[in-house]
C-alpha positions as CSV (number, residue, x, y, z in Angstrom):
1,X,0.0,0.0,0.0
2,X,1.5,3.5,-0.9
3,X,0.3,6.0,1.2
4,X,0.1,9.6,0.0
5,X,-1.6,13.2,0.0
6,X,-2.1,16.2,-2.7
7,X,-2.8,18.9,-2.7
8,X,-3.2,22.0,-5.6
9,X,-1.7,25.4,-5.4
10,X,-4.2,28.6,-6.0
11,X,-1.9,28.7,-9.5
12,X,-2.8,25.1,-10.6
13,X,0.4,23.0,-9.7
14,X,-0.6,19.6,-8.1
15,X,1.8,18.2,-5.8
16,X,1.4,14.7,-4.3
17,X,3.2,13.6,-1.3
18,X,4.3,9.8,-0.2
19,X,6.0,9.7,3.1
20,X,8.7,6.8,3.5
21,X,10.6,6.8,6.8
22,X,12.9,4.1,5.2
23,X,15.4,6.1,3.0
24,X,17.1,9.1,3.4
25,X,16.6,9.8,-0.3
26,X,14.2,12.0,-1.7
27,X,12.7,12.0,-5.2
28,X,11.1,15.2,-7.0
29,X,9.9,14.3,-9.7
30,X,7.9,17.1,-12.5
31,X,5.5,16.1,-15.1
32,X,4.6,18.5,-17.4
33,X,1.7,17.7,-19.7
34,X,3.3,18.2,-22.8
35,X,4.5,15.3,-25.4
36,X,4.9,15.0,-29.3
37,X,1.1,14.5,-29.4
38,X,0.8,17.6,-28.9
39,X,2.9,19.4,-31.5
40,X,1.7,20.8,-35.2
41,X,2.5,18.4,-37.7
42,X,4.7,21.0,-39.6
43,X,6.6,21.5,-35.9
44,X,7.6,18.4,-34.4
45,X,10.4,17.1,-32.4
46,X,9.4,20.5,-30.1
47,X,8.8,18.6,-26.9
48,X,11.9,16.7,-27.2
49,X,13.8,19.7,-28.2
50,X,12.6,21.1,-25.4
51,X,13.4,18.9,-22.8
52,X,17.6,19.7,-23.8
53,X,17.0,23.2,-23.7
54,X,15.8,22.9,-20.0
55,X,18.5,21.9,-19.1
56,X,20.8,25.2,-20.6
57,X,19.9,27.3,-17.7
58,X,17.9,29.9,-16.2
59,X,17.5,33.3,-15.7
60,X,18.5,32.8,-12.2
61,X,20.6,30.0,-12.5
62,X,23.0,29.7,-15.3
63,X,24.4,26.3,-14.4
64,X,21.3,24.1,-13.7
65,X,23.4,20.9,-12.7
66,X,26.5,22.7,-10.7
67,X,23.9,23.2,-7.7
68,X,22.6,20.0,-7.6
69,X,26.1,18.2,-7.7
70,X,27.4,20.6,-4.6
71,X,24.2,18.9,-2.6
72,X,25.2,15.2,-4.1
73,X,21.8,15.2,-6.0
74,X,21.4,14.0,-9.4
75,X,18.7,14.7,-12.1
76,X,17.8,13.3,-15.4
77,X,14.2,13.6,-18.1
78,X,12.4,11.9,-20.8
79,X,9.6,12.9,-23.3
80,X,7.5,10.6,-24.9
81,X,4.2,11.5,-27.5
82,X,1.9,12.0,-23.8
83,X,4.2,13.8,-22.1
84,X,7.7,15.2,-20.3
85,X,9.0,13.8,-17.2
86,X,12.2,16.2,-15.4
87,X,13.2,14.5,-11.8
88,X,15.8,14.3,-8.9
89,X,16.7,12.4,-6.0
90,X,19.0,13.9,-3.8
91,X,19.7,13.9,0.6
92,X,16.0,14.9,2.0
93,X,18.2,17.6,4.0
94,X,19.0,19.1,0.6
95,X,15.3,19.1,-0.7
96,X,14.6,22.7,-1.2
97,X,17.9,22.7,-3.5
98,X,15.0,20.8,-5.8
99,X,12.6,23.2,-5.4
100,X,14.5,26.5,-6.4
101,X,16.0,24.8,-9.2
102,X,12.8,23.5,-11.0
103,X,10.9,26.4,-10.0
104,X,13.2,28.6,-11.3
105,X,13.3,27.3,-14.7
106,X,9.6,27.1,-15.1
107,X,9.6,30.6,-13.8
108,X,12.0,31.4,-17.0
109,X,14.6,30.2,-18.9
110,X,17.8,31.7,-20.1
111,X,16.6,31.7,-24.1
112,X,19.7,32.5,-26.5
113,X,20.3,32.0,-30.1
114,X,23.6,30.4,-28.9
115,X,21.5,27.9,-26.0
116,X,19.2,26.8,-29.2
117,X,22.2,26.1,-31.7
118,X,24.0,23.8,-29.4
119,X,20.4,21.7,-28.4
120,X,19.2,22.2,-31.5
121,X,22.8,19.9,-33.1
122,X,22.8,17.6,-30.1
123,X,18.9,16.6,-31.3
124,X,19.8,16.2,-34.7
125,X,23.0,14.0,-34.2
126,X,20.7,12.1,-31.5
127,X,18.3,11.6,-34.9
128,X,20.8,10.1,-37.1
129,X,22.7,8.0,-34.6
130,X,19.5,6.4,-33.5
131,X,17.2,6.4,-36.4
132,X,19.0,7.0,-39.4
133,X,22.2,5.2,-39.1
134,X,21.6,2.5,-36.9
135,X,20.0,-0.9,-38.4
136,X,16.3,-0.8,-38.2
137,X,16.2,2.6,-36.1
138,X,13.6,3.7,-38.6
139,X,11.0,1.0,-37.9
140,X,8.8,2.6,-35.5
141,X,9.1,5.9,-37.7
142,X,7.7,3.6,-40.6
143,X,5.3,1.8,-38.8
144,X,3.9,4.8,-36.9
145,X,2.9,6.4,-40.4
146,X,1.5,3.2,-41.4
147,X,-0.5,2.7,-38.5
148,X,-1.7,6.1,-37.8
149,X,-3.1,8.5,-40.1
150,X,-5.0,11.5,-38.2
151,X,-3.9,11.1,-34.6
152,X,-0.1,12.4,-33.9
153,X,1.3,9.5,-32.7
154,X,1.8,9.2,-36.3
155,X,5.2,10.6,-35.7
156,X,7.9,9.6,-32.7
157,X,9.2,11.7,-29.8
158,X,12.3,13.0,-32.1
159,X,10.0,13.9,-34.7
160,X,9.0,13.3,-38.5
161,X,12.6,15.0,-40.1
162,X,15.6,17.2,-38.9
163,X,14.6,20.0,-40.9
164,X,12.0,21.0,-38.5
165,X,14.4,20.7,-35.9
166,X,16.5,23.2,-38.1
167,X,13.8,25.5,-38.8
168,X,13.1,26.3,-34.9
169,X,13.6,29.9,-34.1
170,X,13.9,31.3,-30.8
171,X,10.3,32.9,-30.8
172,X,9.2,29.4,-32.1
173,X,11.1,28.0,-28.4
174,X,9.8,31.0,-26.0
175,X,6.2,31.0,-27.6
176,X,6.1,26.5,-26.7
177,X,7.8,27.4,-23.3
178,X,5.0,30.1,-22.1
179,X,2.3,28.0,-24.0
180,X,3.0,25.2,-21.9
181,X,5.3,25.1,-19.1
182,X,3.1,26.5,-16.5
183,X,2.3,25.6,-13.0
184,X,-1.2,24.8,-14.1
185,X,-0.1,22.2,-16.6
186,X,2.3,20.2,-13.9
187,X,2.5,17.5,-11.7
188,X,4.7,17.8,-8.7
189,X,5.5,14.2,-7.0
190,X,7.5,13.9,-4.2
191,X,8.4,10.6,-2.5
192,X,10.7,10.6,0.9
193,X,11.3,11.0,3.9
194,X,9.2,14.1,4.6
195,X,6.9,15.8,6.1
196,X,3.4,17.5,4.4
197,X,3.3,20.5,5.9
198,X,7.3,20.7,5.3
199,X,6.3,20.2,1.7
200,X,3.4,22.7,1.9
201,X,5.8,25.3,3.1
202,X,8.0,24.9,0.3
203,X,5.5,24.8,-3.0
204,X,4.2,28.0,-2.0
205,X,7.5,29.6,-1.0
206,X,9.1,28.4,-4.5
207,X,6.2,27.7,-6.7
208,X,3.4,29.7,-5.7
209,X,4.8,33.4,-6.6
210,X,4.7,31.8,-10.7
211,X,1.6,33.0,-12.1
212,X,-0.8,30.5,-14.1
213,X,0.0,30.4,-18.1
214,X,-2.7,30.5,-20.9
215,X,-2.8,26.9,-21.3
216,X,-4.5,25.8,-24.8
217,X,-7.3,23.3,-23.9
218,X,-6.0,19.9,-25.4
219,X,-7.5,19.1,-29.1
220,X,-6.2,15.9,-30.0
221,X,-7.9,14.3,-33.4
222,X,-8.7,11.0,-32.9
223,X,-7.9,7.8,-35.1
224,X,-11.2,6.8,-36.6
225,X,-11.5,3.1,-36.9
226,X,-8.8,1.2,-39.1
227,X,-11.3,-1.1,-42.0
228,X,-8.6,-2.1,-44.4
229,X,-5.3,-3.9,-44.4
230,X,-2.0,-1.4,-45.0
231,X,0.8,-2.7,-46.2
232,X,4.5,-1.4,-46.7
233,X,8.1,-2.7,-47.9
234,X,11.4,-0.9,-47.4
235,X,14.8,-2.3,-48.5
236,X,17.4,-0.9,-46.4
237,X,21.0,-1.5,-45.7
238,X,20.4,-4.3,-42.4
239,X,21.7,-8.3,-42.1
240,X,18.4,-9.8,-41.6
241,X,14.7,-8.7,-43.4
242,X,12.2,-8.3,-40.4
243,X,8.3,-8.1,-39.9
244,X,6.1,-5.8,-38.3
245,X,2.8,-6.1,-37.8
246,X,0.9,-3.2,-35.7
247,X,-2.8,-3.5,-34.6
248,X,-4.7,-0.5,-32.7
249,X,-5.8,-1.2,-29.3
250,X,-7.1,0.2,-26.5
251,X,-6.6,3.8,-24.6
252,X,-4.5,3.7,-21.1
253,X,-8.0,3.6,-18.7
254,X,-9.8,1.2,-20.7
255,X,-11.0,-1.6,-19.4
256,X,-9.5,-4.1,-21.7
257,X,-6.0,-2.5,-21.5
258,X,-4.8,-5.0,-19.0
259,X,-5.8,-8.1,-20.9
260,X,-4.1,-6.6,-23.8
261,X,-1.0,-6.1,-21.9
262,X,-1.4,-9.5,-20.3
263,X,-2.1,-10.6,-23.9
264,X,1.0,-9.4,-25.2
265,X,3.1,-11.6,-22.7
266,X,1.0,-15.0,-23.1
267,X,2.5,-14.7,-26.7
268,X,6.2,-13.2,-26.6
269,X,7.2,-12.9,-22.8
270,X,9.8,-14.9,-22.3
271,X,11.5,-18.5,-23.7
272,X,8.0,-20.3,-21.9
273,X,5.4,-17.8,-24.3
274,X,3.6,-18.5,-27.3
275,X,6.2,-17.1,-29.9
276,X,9.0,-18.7,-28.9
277,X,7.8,-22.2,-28.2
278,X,6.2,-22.3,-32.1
279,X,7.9,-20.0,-34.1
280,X,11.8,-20.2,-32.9
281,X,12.1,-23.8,-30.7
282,X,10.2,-26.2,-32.4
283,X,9.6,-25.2,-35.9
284,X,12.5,-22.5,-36.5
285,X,10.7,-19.8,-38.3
286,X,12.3,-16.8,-36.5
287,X,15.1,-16.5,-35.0
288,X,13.5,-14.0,-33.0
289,X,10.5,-12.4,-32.1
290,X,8.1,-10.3,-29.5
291,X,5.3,-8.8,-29.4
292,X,4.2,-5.5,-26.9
293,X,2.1,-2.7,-26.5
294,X,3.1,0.8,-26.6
295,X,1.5,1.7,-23.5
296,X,0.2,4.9,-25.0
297,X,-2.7,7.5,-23.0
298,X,-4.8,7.4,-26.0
299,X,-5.6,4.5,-28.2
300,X,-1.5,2.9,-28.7
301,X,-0.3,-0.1,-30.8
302,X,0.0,-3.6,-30.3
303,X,3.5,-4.6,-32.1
304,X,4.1,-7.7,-33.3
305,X,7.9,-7.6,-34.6
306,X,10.2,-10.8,-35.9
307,X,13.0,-11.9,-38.2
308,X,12.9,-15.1,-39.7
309,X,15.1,-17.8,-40.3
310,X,16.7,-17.8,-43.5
311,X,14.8,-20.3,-44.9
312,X,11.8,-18.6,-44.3
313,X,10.0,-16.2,-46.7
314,X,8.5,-12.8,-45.3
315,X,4.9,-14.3,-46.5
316,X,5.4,-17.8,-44.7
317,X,6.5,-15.6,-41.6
318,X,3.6,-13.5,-41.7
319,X,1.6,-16.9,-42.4
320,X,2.3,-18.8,-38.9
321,X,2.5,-16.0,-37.1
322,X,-1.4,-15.7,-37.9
323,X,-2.0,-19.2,-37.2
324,X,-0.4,-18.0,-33.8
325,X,-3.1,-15.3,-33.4
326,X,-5.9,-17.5,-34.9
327,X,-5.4,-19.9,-32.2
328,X,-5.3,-17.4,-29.2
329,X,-8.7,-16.0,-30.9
330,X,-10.6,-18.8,-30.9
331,X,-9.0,-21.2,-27.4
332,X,-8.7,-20.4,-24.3
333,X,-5.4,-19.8,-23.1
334,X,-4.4,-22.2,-20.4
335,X,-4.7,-21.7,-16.6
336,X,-1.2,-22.4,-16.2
337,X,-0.8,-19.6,-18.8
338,X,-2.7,-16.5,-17.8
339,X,-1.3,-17.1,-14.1
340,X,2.4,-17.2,-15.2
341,X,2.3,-14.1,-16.8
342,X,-0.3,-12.0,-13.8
343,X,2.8,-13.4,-11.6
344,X,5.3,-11.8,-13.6
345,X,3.3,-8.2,-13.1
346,X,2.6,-8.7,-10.3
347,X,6.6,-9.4,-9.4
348,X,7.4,-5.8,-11.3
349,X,4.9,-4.1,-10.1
350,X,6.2,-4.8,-6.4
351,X,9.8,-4.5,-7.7
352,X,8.9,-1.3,-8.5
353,X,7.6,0.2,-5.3
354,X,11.2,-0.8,-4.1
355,X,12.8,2.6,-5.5
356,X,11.8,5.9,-4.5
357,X,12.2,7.2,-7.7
358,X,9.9,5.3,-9.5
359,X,7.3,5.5,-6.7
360,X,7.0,9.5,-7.2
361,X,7.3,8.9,-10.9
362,X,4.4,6.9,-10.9
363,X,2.4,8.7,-8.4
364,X,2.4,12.0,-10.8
365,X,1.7,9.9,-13.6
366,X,-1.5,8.0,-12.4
367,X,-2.2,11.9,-11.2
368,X,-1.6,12.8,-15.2
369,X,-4.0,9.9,-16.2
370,X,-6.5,10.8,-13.3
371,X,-6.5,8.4,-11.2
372,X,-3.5,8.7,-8.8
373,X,-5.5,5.7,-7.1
374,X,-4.5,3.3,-9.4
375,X,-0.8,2.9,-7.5
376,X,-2.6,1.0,-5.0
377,X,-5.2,-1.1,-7.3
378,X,-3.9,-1.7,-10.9
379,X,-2.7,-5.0,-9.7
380,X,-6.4,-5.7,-9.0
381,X,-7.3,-4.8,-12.2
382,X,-4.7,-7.4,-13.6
383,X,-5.5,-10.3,-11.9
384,X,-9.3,-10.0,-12.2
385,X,-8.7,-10.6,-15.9
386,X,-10.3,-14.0,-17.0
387,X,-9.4,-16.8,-19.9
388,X,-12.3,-15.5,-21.4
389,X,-11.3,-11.8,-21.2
390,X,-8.0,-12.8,-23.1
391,X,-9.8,-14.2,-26.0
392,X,-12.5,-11.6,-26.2
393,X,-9.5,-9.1,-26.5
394,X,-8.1,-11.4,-29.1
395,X,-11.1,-11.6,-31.3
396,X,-11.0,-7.5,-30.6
397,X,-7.5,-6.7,-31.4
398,X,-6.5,-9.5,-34.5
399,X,-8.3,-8.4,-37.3
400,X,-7.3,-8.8,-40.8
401,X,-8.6,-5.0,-41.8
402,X,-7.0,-3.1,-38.2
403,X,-3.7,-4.0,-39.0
404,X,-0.5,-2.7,-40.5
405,X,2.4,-4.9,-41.7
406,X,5.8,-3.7,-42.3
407,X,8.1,-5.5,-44.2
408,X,11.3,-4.4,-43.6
409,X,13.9,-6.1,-46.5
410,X,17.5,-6.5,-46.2
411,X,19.0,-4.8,-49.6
């Protein structure tokens, strides 16, 4: 059981608080609800862009991480298409070192043509090192366009090309900072050894004096429903051809999101699943493959990715690995099955409550979705899913017309 409290300054920021007496660690951990989803599809890569250029400074402080090292705290951040994630963990008696750094750069930033140049290369050669000139780094690119063709998870977290990374201006930066990087559009998660009214204190000394920000209401178009087959083939410079095969599922809070996720393991988790058994041990038609969901807020993708053997044509491939999904449609999975993989979540999700970071991570991120609740109950949520729920999903998901195949050809 994780234990916590919020509360919401008159500005908008929600903090949430989890006290644990065990650690003398505290994480900080800032969500702000921004992610490629919600860029223009002439301007992406913005989010991600913007996640370097927090870190250049601010008007107060022009050497964010110099600080934070003097106090032995360290800090790192991700974006991803929902959102962006900044957090620390440093000595609880060094806490409000966190708060006058983060506050300060949501306050302002340090904007310079010179700040933007630097960012803007280190994004770009982050692009081509991971999905230009590595093998298969452009397959979710690909696969994303395939899949999607209204909603913007059509393009990744870097972006859909470099050249709107090199087109960003400095008005184009200030004008996504002020829209929003706002109190009212964060999530502040702290997890530690600490006490409320200690935190209390120290949001509205730190936070509180920020005004609220002229947050655009979100507008996200949605992905009407897929009703024919796409299909796509690359030939690029890699040692083995591969096959992807994407069908849309279900949004984060749905219902059926668990047996999907629980879905996805029956079939590719591990030497014991589905995939492996079939397709690699006993009738070597890949040499490997796995299947997963992107975990997405809105409606994400279940990926079905493999290479085959040698011997094995991309059409065979994509042949058994529907008798694969024609089997799970129409029997039950076994007992034995379903309960192997609910053990392995439940094993992570207790893992995970191990680490003070991840507990305040996932505190403001139930917050984002929310329903901070769900800490304490997803678990619940897993293990009430049935046989029968894993073949309805199935029979949902596995469709001939909802899905996208890749077929990604060694040249």
């Amino acid at each position: 059981m994780i234990n916590y409290e919020k509360f919401t300054l008159k500005n908008g920021l929600k903090v949430i608080v989890h006290k644990d007496e065990t650690t003398p660690i505290v994480a900080f951990n800032l969500i702000y609800n921004i992610g490629a989803k919600d860029e223009k599809p002439e301007k992406t890569g913005f989010a991600h862009l913007f996640e370097h250029l927090m870190f250049e400074g601010s008007v107060n402080i022009p050497n964010y991480d110099s600080p934070l090292q003097i106090v032995s705290g360290t800090n790192n951040a991700f974006t991803n298409n929902d959102f962006t994630n900044y957090y620390i963990t440093l000595p609880k008696e060094n806490i409000e070192t966190a708060f006058w750094l983060e506050s300060d750069r949501m306050l302002q930033l340090a904007f310079s043509e010179k700040k933007l140049k630097i960012q803007k290369n280190v994004v770009i050669e982050e692009y081509k090192e991971r999905y230009l000139n590595q093998p298969y780094g452009n397959d979710m690119l690909l696969l994303r366009e395939l899949a999607y063709k209204i909603h913007p998870y059509r393009w990744s977290t870097i972006g859909k090309t470099t050249q709107h990374i090199e087109d960003a201006n400095l008005q184009d930066v200030k004008d996504f900072f002020y829209k929003y990087y706002a109190p009212n559009n964060a999530i502040l998660s702290i997890a530690g050894n600490v006490e409320m009214e200690d935190i209390k204190k120290l949001s509205e000394k730190w936070f509180a004096p920020i005004e609220r920000r002229d947050v655009p209401e979100k507008n996200i178009p949605q992905e009407p429903k897929q009703t024919q087959e796409r299909r796509l083939t690359v030939k690029e410079d890699v040692p083995f051809d591969a096959i992807y095969i994407a069908f849309p599922y279900f949004d984060r809070l749905h219902k059926k999101y668990y047996a999907s996720d629980l879905l996805s393991d029956v079939l590719a988790n591990g030497d014991s699943a589905r995939f492996y058994q079939n397709l690699v041990k006993k009738n070597n038609i890949f040499t490997d493959i796995d299947a997963y969901i992107t975990g997405s807020i809105d409606k994400g993708l279940f990926v079905i990715e493999g290479k085959p053997t040698e011997k094995t044509s991309m059409e065979m491939a994509e042949k058994e690995i529907w008798k694969e999904l024609e089997i799970i449609k129409n029997e039950l999975v076994k007992d034995y099955e379903l309960q192997k993989v609910k053990n392995n979540i439940e094993s992570t999700i207790e893992f995970s409550k191990t680490s003070i970071l991840n507990k305040a991570m996932t505190l403001g991120y139930y917050e984002l979705l929310g329903n901070v609740d769900l800490i304490n109950n997803e678990q619940e949520k897993y293990n009430n899913v049935t046989q029968e729920t894993i073949k309805d999903v199935a029979n949902d998901i596995f469709q001939k017309t909802n899905c996208s195949t890749l077929y990604y050809l060694s040249s």
